[in-house]
N, C-alpha and C positions, 0 to 999 in steps of 0.2 A: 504493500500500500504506500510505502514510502515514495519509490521509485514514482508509482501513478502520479503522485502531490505535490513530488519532485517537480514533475514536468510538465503537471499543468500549470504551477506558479510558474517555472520555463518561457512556456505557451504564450502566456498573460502577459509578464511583463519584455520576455524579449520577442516574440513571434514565431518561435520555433521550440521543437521541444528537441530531445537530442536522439541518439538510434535506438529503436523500440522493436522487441519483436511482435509475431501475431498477436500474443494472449492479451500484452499490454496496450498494443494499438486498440484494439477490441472496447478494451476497462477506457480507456481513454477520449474514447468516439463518445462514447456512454455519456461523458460532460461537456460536449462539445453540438455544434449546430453542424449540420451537415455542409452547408454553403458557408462554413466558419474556416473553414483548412483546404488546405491542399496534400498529397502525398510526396513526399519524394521517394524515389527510389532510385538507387545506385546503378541496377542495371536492370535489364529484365526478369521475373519472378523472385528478386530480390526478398530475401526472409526476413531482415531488420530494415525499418525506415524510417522515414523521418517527416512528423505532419509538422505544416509550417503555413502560416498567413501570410509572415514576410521572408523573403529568401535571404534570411542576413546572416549566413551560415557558410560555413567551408568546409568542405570534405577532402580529403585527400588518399590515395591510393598508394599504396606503395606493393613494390615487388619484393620478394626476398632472395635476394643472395644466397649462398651458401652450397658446399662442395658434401655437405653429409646429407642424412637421409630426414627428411623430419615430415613429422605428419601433423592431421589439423591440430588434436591435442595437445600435440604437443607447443605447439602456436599459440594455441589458447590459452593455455596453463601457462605460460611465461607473459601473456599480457596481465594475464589474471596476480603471477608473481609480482609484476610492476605496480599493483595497484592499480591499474586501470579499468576504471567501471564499466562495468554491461553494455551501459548505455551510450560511452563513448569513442567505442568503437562499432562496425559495421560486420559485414559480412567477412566469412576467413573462403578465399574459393581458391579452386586447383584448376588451372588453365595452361594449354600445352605445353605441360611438365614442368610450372613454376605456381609458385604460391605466392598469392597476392591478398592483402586484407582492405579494411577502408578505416579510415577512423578520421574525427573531427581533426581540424586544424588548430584547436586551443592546445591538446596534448603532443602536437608535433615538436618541438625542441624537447620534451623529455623521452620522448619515444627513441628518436634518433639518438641522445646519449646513453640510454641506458637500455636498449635492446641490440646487446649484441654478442649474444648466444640462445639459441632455442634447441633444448633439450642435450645441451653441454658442447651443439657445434656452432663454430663460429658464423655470423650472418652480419652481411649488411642489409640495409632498408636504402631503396632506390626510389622516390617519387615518381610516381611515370601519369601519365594522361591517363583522367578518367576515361576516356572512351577505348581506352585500351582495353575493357570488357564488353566494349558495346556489342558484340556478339556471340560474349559468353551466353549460354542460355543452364541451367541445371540439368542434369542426368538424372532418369529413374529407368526402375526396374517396375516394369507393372504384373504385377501380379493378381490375379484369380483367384477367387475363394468361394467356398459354400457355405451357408450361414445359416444358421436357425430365424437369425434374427441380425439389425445392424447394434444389438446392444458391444459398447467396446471389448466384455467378456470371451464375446461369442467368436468376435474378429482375432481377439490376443490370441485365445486359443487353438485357433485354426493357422494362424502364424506360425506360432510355435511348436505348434502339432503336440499337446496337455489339453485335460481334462479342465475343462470350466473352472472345475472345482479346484484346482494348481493355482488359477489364476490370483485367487484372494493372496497367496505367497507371495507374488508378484509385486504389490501392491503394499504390503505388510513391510515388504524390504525398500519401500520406496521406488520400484525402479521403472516405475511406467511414468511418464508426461504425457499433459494434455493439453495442446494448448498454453506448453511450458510453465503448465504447472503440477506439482504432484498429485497424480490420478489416486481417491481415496475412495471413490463408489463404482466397484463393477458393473453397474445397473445403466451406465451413461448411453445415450443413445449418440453415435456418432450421427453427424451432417455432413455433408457434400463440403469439401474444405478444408474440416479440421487436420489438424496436424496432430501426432503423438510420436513419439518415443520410447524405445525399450532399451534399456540398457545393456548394452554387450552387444546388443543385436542389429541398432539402427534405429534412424527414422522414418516416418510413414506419411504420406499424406490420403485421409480417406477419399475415393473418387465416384462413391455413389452405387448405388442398384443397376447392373446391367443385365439382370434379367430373374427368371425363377425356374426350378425344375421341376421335371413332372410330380415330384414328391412335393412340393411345396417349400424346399430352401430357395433361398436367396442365393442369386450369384454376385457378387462385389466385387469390385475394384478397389486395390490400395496400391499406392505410386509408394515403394521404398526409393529412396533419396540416395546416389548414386556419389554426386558430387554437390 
């Protein structure tokens, strides 16, 4: 809730609020006029963005350097070491064979001194043009499934190939997102959109009913999140 209050005083008093994923843009809309904002986004299907009335904001892009091997977490986890909040930074994406993130321009003179190692190899940060992803698009894998029902239960389960009944374990260890936030009701009825998360496993986007069997399950669509 902090975050939300954060950044509608943000909103308010400078015209922008700073990078927000789904759950939170969501909570946010909720106090806001529809013809009140605009969206930005970084590139196309962009997962964190930024609602804004006046554009008095700077993003910046950077590429990463580096001769060893390092993955998103590990990227993450070392902004996250910096102390750099959630919100201001953007997307972390992987585009032909380099790793590139976004993040505000207030944090760039400490970024650039003090990120230069991720995951114990050495890296530089290279500023390069935003439209240097302008025809990134994200990777999925879509996958088919048979459902009793679109409760998130029914879908976890059929993922994971467990018993319904498993899934409450799931959820007990914390490790489903909804919406990026921790799933605490098996009962939830997914929609066309949502997003979740399983830990270990990936993320999901639900893509809806595409059709029914002769037995009367449901066939669905979920988009796992590739890049």
């Amino acid at each position: 809730m902090y975050l939300i209050q954060k950044n509608l005083t943000r909103f308010s008093q400078q015209g922008a609020t700073y990078f927000l994923k789904p759950g939170d843009i969501l909570r946010l809309q909720y106090h806001l006029k529809k013809n009140e904002y605009e969206v930005y986004s970084p590139y196309p299907d962009a997962e964190k963005k930024i609602l804004y009335r006046k554009k008095n904001f700077d993003v910046i892009l950077y590429k990463i350097h580096t001769k060893g091997e390092i993955r998103h977490q590990d990227i993450l986890g070392t902004l996250y070491s910096l102390s750099i909040a959630d919100d201001l930074f953007g997307d972390i994406v992987f585009y032909e064979g380099n790793w590139y993130f976004f993040v505000l321009s207030l944090v760039q003179n400490y970024l650039e001194s003090n990120c230069l190692k991720v995951r114990g190899c050495e890296v530089s940060l290279e500023q390069v043009s935003l439209d240097t992803l302008e025809d990134y698009h994200r990777s999925y894998e879509e996958i088919s499934l048979m459902v009793s029902s679109c409760r998130i239960d029914s879908i976890l389960s059929s993922i994971l190939h467990v018993s319904r009944g498993m899934i409450d374990g799931y959820l007990k260890r914390k490790e489903v997102l909804l919406q990026d936030e921790v799933l605490t009701s098996p009962s939830k009825i997914l929609k066309e959109g949502d997003t979740f998360s399983i830990r270990r496993i990936g993320k999901f986007s639900f893509a809806g009913v595409t059709g029914k069997t002769k037995g009367g399950r449901l066939v669905v669509k979920v988009c796992k999140y590739l890049s």
